[in-house]
C-alpha positions as CSV (number, residue, x, y, z in Angstrom):
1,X,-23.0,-90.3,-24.2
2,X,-25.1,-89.2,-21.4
3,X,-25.1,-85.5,-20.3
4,X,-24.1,-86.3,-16.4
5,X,-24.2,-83.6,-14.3
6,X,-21.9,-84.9,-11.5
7,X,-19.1,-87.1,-11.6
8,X,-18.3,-89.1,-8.1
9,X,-14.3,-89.7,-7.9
10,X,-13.1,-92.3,-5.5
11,X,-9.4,-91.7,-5.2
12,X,-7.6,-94.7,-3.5
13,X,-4.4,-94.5,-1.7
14,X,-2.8,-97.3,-0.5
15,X,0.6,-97.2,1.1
16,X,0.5,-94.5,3.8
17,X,-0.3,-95.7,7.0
18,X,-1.2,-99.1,9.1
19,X,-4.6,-97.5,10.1
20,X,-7.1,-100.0,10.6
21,X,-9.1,-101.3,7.1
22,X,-10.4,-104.8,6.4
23,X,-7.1,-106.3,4.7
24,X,-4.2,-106.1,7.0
25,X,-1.3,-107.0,4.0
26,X,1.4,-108.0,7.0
27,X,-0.9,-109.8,8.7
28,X,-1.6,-111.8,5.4
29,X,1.4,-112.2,4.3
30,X,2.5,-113.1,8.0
31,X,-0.3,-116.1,7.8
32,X,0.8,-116.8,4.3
33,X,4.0,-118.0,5.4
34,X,2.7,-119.9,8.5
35,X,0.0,-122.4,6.0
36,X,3.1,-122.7,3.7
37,X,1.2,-120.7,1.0
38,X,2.3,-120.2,-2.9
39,X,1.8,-116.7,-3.1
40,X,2.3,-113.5,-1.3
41,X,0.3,-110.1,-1.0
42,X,1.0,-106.5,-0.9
43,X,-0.9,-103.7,-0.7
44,X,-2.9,-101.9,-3.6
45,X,-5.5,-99.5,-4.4
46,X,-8.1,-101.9,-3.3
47,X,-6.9,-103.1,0.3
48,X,-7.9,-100.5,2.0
49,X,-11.3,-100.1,1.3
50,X,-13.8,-100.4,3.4
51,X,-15.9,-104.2,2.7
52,X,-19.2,-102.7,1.7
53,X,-16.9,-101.1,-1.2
54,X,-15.8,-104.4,-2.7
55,X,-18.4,-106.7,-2.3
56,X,-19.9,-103.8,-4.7
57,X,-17.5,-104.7,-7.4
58,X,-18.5,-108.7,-6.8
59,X,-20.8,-108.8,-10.0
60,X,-21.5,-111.8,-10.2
61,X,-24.5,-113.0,-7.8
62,X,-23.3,-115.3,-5.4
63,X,-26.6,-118.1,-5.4
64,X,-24.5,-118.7,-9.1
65,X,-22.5,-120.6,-7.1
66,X,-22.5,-123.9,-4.8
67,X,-20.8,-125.3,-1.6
68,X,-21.0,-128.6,-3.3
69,X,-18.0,-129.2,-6.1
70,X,-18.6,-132.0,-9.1
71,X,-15.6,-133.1,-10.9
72,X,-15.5,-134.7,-14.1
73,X,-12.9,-137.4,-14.5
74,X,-9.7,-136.2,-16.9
75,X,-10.0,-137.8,-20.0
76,X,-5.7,-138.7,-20.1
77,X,-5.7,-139.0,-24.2
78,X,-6.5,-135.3,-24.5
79,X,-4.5,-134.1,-21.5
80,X,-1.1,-135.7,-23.4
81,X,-2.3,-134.3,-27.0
82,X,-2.2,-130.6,-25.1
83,X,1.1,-128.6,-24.8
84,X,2.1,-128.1,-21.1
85,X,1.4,-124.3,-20.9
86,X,-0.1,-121.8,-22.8
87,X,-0.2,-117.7,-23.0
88,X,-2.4,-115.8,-25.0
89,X,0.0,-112.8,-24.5
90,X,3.0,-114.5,-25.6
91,X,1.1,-117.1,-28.8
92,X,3.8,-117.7,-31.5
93,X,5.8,-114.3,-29.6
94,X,2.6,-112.1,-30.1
95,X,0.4,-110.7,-27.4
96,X,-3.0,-111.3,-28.7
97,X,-5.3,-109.9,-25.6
98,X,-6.0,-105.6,-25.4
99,X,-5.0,-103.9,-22.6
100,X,-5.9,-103.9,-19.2
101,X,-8.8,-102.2,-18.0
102,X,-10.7,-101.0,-14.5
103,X,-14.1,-101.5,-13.6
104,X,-13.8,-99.5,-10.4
105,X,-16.8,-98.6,-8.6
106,X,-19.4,-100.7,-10.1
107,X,-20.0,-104.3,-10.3
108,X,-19.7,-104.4,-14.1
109,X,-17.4,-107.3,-13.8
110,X,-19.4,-109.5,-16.2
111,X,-19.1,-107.0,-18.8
112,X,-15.8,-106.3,-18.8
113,X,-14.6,-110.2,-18.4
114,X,-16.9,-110.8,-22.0
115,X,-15.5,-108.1,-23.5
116,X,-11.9,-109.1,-22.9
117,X,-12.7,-112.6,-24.3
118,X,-14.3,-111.0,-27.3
119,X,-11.7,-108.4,-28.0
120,X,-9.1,-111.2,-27.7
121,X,-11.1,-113.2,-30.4
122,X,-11.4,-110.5,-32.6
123,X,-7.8,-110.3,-32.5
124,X,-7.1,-113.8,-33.9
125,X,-10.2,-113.7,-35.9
126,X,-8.0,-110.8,-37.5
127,X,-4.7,-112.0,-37.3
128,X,-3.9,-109.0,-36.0
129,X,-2.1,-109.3,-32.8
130,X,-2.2,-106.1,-31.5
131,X,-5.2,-104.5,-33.8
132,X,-7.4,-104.2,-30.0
133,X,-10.4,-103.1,-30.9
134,X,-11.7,-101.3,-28.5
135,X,-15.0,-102.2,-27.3
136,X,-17.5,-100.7,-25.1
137,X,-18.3,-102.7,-21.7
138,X,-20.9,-99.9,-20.6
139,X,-22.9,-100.1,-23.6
140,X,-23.2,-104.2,-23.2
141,X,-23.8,-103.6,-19.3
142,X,-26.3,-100.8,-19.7
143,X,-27.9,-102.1,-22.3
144,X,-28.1,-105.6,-21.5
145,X,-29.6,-105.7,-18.5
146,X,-26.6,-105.2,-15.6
147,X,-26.4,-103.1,-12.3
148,X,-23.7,-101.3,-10.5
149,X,-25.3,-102.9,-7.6
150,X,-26.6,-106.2,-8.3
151,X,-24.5,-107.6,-11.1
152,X,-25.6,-109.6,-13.8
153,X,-25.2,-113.1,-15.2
154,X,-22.6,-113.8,-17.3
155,X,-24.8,-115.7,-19.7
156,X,-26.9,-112.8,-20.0
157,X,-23.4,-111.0,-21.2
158,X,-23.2,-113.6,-24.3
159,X,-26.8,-113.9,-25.0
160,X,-26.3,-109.9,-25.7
161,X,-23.8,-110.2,-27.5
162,X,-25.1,-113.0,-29.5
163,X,-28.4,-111.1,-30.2
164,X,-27.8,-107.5,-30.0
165,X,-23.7,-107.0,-30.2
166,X,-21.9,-104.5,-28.5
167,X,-20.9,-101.0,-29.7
168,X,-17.1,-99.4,-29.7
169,X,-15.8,-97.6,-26.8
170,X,-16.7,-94.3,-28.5
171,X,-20.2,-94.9,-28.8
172,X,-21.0,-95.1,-25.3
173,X,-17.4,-94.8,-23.0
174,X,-17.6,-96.3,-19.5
175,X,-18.8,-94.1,-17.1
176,X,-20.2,-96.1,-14.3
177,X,-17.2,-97.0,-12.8
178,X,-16.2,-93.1,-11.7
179,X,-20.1,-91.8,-11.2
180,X,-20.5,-95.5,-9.2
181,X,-24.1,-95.0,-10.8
182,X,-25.5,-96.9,-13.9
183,X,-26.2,-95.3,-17.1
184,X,-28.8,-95.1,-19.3
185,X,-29.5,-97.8,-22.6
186,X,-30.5,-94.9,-24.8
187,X,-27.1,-92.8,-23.7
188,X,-25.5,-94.3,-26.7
189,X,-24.6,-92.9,-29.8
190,X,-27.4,-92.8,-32.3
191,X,-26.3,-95.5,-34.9
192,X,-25.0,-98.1,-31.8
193,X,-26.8,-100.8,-33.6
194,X,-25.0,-100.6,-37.0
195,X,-21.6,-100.1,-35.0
196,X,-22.0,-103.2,-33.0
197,X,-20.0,-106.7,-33.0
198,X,-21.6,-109.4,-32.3
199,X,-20.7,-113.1,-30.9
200,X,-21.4,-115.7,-33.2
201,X,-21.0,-119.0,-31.7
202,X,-20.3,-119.8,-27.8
203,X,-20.1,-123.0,-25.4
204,X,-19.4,-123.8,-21.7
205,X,-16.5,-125.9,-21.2
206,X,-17.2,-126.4,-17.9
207,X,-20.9,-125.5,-16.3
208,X,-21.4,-126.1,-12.5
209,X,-18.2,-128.7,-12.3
210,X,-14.6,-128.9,-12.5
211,X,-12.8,-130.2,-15.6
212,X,-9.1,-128.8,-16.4
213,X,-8.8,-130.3,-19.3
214,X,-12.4,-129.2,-21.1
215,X,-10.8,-125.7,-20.2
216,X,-7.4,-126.0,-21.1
217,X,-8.7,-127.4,-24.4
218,X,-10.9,-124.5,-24.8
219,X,-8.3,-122.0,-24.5
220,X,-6.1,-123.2,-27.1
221,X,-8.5,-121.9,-29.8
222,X,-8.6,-118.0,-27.5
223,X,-9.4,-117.1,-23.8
224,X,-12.5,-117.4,-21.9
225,X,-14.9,-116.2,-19.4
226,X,-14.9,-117.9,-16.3
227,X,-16.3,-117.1,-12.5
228,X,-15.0,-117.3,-9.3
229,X,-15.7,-116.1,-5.2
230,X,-13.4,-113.8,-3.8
231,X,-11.9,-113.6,-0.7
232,X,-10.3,-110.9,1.0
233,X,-6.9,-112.3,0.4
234,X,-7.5,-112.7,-2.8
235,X,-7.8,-108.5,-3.4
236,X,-4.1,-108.4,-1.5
237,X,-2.8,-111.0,-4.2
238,X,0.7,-109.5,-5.8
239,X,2.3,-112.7,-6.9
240,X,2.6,-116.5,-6.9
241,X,0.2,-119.3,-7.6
242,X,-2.7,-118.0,-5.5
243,X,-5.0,-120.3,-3.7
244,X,-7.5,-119.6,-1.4
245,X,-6.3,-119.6,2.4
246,X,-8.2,-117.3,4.6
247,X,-10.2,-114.3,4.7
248,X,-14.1,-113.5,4.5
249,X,-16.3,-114.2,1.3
250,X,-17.1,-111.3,-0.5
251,X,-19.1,-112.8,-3.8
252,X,-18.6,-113.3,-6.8
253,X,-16.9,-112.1,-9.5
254,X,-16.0,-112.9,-13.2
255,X,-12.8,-112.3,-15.3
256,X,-11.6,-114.2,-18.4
257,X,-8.9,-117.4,-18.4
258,X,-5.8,-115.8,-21.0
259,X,-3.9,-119.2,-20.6
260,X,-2.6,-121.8,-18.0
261,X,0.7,-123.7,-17.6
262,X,1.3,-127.2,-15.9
263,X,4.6,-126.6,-14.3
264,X,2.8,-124.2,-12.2
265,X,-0.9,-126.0,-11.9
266,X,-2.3,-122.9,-12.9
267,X,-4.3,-121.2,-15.0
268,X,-3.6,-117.6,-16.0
269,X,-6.0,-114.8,-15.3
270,X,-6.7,-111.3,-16.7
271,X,-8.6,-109.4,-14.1
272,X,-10.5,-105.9,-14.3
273,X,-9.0,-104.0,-11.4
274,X,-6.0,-101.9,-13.0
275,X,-2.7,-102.8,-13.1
276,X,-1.7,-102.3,-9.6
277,X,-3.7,-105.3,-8.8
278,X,-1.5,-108.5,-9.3
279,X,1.2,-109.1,-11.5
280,X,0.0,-105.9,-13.7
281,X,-3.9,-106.8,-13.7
282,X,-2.6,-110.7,-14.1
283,X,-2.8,-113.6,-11.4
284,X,-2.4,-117.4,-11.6
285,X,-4.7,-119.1,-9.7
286,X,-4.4,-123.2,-8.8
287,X,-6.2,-125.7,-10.4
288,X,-7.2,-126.7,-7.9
289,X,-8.1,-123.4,-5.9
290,X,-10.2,-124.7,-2.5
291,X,-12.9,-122.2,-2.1
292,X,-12.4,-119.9,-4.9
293,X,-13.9,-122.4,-7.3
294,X,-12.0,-120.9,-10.5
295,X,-12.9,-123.4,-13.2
296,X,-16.5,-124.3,-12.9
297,X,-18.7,-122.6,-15.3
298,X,-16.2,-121.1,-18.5
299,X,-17.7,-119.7,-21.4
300,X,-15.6,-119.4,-24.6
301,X,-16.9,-117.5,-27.9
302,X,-16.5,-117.1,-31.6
303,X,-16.6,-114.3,-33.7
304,X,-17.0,-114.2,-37.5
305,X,-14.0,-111.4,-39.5
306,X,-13.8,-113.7,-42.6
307,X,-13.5,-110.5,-44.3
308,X,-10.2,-109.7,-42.8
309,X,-10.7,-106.5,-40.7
310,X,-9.7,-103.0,-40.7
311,X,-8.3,-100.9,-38.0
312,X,-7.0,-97.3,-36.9
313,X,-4.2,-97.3,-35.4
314,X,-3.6,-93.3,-34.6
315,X,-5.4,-91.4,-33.5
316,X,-7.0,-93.8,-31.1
317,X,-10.0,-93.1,-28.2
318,X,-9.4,-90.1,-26.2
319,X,-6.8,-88.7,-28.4
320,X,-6.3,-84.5,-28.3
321,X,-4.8,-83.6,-31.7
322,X,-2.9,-79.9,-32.4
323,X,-2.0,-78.7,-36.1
324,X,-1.3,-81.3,-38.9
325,X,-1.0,-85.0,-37.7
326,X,-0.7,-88.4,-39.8
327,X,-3.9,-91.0,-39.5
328,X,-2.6,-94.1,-39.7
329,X,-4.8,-97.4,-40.8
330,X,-4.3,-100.8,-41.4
331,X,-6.4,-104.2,-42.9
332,X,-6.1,-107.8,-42.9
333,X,-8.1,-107.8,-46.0
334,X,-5.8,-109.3,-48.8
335,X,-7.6,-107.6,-51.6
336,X,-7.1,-104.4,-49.8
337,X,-5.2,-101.7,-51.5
338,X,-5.3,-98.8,-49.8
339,X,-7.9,-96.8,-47.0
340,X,-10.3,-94.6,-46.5
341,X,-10.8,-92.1,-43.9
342,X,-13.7,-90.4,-42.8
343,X,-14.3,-87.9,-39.7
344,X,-18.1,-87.1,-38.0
345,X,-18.6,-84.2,-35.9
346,X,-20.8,-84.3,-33.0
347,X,-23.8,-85.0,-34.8
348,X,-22.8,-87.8,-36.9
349,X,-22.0,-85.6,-40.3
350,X,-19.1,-86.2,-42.0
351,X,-16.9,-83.9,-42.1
352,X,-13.7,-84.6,-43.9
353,X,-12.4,-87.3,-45.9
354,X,-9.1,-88.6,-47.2
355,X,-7.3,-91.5,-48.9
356,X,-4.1,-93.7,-49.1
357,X,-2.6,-96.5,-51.2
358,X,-0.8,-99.5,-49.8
359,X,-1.5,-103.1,-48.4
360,X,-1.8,-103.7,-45.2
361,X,-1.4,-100.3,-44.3
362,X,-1.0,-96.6,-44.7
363,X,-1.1,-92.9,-43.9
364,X,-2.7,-89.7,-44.8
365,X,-2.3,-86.3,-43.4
366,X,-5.1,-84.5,-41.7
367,X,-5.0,-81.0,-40.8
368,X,-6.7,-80.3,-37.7
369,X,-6.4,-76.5,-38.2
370,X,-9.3,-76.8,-40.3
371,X,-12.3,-77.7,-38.0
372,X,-13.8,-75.9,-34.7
373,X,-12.3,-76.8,-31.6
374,X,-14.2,-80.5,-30.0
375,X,-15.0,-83.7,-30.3
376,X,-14.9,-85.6,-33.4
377,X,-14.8,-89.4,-34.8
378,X,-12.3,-91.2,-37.1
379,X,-13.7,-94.1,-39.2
380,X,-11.5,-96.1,-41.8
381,X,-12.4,-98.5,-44.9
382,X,-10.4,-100.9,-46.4
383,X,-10.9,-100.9,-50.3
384,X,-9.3,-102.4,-53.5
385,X,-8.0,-101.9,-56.4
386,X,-11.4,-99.8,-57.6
387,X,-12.4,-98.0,-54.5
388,X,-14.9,-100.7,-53.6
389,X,-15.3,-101.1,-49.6
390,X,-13.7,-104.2,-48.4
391,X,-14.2,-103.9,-44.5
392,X,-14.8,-100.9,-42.2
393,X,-13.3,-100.1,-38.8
394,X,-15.1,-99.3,-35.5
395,X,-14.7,-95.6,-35.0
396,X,-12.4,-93.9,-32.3
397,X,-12.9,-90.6,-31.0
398,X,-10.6,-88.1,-30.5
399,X,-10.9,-83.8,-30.1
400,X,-9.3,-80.8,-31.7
401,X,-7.5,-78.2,-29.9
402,X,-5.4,-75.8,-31.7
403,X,-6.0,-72.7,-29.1
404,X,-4.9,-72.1,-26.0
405,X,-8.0,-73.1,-23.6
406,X,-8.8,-71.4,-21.1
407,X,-9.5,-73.4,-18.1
408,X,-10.4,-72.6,-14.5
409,X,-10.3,-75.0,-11.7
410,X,-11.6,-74.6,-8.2
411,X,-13.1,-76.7,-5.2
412,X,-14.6,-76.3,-2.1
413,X,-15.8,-78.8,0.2
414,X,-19.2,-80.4,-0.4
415,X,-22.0,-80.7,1.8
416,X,-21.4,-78.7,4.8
417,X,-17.5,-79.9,5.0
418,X,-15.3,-77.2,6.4
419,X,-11.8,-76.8,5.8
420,X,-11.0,-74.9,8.4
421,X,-11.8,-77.4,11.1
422,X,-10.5,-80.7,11.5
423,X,-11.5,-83.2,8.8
424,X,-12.5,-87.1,9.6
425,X,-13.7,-90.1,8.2
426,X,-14.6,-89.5,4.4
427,X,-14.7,-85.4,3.5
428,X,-16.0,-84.9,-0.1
429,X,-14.9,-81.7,-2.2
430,X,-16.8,-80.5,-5.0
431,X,-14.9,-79.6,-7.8
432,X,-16.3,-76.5,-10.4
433,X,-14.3,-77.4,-13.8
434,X,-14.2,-75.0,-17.2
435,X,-12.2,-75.0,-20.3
436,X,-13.3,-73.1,-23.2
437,X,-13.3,-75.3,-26.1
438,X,-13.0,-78.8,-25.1
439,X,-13.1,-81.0,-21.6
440,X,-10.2,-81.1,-19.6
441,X,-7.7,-84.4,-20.1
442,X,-7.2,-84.9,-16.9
443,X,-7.5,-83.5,-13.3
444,X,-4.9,-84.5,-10.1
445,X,-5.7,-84.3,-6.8
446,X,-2.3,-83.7,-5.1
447,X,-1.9,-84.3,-1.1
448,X,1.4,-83.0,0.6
449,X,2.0,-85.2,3.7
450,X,3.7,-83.8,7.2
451,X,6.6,-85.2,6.1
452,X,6.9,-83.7,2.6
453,X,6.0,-86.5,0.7
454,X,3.2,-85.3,-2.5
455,X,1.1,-87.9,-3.2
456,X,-0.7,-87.6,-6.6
457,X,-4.1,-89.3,-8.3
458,X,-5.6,-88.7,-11.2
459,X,-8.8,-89.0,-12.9
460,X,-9.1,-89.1,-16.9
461,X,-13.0,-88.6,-17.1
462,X,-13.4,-84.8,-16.6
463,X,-17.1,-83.6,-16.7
464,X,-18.1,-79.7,-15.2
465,X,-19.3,-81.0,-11.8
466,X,-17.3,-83.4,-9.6
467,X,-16.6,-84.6,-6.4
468,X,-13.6,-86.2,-4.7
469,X,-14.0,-88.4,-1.7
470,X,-11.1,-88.3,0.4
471,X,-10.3,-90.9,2.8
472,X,-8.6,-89.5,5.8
473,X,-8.6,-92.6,7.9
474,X,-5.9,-94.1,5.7
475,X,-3.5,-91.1,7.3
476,X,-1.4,-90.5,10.1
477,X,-3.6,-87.5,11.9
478,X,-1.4,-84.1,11.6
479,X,-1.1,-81.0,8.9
480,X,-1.2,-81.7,5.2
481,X,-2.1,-79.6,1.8
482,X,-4.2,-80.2,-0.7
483,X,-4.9,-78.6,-4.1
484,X,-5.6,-79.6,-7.5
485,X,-4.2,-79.6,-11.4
486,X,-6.1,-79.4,-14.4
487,X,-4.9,-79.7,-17.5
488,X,-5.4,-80.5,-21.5
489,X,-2.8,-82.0,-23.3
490,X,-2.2,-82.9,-26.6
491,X,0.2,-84.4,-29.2
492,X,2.2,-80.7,-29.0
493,X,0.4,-78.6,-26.1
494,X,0.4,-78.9,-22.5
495,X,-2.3,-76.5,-21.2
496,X,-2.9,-76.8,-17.0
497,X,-3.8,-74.6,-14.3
498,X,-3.2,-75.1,-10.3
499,X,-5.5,-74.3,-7.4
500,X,-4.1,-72.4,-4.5
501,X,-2.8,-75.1,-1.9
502,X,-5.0,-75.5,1.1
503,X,-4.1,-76.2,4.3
504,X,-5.9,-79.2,6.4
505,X,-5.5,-80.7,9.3
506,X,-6.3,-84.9,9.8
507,X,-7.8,-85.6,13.3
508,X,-9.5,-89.1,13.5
């Protein structure tokens, strides 16, 4: 991972004030209701950011698509043989598709639309509902060609990972979306190329036309990538069968088809804007979705685990361990009879080792008391009877702390900003963060409003150097505080230190 020197936190708040920002959610929902619409809106992190902001996140050039919309005729033989509805999150009562993630400043959207497709795939490749591999969507964007501020192609996404694979989340964790700056290729862990997974088969359902049933065929066999343009209602979108009804173009952006379902006309979508965007990071759009043109050009892809897969289940990426803890592995592999574990320091040397017997799964204990205080991987092998390696995991990364860091946080404000005058518009602070032995969890930028009410947000990605934008525009003017908490916690320890409270006064 790269070395950055500054980290640049956009914190979002969202339901504070009607100050003037290019979604007005009442006004939506107000003209919602007049066109007889099928969804409603509500405000998020997203609506009130200013339009340059999200058309930054649109990674997906817009000359990709076309005011002109072919449609292929429905072939009625295969629309009958398909069930009425399908969800990839509820198949045969499993979820089957990882988490949901946030691409946040950048317009990596590409990325991480391909990798939820993929992870999902790797899944039923598995059979291993909730085994979520966890891969890394800023190793395939850096690497690959993408940019923060022009996008990329989604086919250039599969062609990657066709030909060169993508690394695990702890060879290269995502960083662009909080530094809103692209990262390096060559900021990846040494061995990215053996650690990678790679597509092994892919097709377009649909390319440059409209066919529900070529992409309600395609999902029954797993999810897939598909592109769309977005509209400012479409950011506000909380619930319903969105279509699109008003608002300006923004451009376009990509996120992966999880499953559809008739009774609704819809198909089911699994964005990468957090969970407080749409039905927790889910929408349904319309088949038939006027301008948003969801449905076009789908890309579904196959991945190759005939040797069943392996898979650690604690402790997973960004894990802080304390004292004596239980690893805990499983396989798919039906010859497997038991694991083994291995741990890397910084520099890739193994460090430890231990073993377990039992199908499907087990546990070992692992003493943390053992090593220096820092990062470290976790990497586990499936073998049989004899010891011989079946299948190996990707690696997830986790740190030691068994002593009491000490940590110092401060802030001032950034770039001539002073606190003791009035602040407008945007104010940034810059943020001086230490902890002796390993980087803070997380840091929370607490704002106490006139009326008492604290606000909090918090950022997980902690480097020494950072800075907060604050958005004052989104607040009534008067006298608020501010301060900070830092803290490091782990399975049994709850380090954290508070800055003094300042007092500021909003006067747009």
């Amino acid at each position: 991972m790269n070395a950055l020197k500054s980290l640049f936190v956009i914190l979002l708040f969202s339901q504070i004030t009607q100050a003037e920002s290019l979604i007005n959610v009442n006004n939506l929902n107000e003209t919602l209701t007049k066109k007889n619409a099928t969804w409603f809106a509500r405000e998020n992190s997203l609506t009130r950011l200013p339009k340059q902001d999200l058309q930054r996140m649109m990674g997906v050039k817009d000359d990709f698509f076309s005011d002109v919309e072919f449609e292929a005729p429905e072939e009625l033989s295969i629309q009958q043989s398909l069930p009425s509805s399908l969800d990839w999150r509820n198949k045969n009562g499993r979820n089957w598709v990882p988490p949901i993630r946030n691409q946040a400043n950048c317009g990596s959207c590409v990325a991480f639309a391909s990798i939820a497709v993929m992870e999902t795939q790797l899944n039923i490749s598995a059979l291993i509902p909730g085994m979520n591999i966890r891969l890394s969507p800023q190793h395939l964007f850096a690497c690959g060609g993408g940019s923060c501020d022009n996008g990329w192609y989604p086919l250039g996404a599969i062609e990657q990972l066709q030909n060169v694979g993508v690394a695990d989340e702890a060879c290269m964790p995502y960083t662009s979306g909080a530094t809103a700056k692209d990262a390096a290729c060559d900021g990846a862990c040494a061995d990215a190329a053996k650690r990678a997974y790679k597509v092994t088969d892919f097709g377009t359902p649909t390319r440059f036309f409209k066919n529900v049933t070529a992409v309600k065929k395609a999902l029954q066999h797993g999810p897939v990538m598909a592109t769309l343009r977005i509209y400012t209602d479409f950011v506000g979108y909380a619930g319903g069968v969105y279509k699109q009804t008003t608002g300006d173009l923004l451009g376009g952006h990509a996120i992966a088809i999880v499953g559809y379902d008739d009774s609704k006309q819809a198909y089911i979508i699994r964005n990468s804007w957090g969970t407080d965007w749409g039905i927790d990071g889910y929408g349904y759009v319309a088949y038939d979705n006027g301008g948003a043109q969801l449905g076009k050009s789908t890309w579904w892809m196959d991945v190759d685990l005939g040797n069943g897969a392996a898979i650690v289940n604690y402790p997973r990426d960004y894990s802080y361990i304390t004292g004596k803890v239980s690893f805990d592995a499983s396989s798919t592999n039906n010859k497997a009879e038991g694991m083994r574990y291995s741990v890397f320091d910084k520099s890739g040397k193994s460090v430890w080792t231990g073993e377990c017997q039992g199908r499907g799964s087990c546990k070992t204990d692992f003493d943390s008391t053992a090593f220096a205080e820092g990062r470290y991987e976790v990497q586990a092998v499936a073998v049989n009877a004899h010891g011989d390696k079946l299948v190996s995991s990707t690696r997830q990364f986790f740190y030691v702390v068994n002593q009491k860091p000490t940590i110092s946080l401060s802030f001032k404000g950034a770039d001539g900003v002073d606190f003791s005058k009035p602040l407008v518009d945007r104010p940034e602070l810059l943020l001086s963060v230490k902890s002796s032995s390993v980087p803070l969890s997380g840091v929370e930028f607490h704002i106490k409003t006139p009326a008492g009410k604290e606000i909090i947000r918090n950022s997980e990605t902690v480097l020494d150097q950072m800075k907060i934008g604050f958005r004052t525009t989104i607040f009534p003017n008067g006298n608020y505080e501010i301060w900070l908490v830092g803290r490091v916690k782990s399975n049994t320890m709850d380090v954290f230190t508070e800055t003094p409270h300042l007092k500021v006064k909003i006067a747009n």
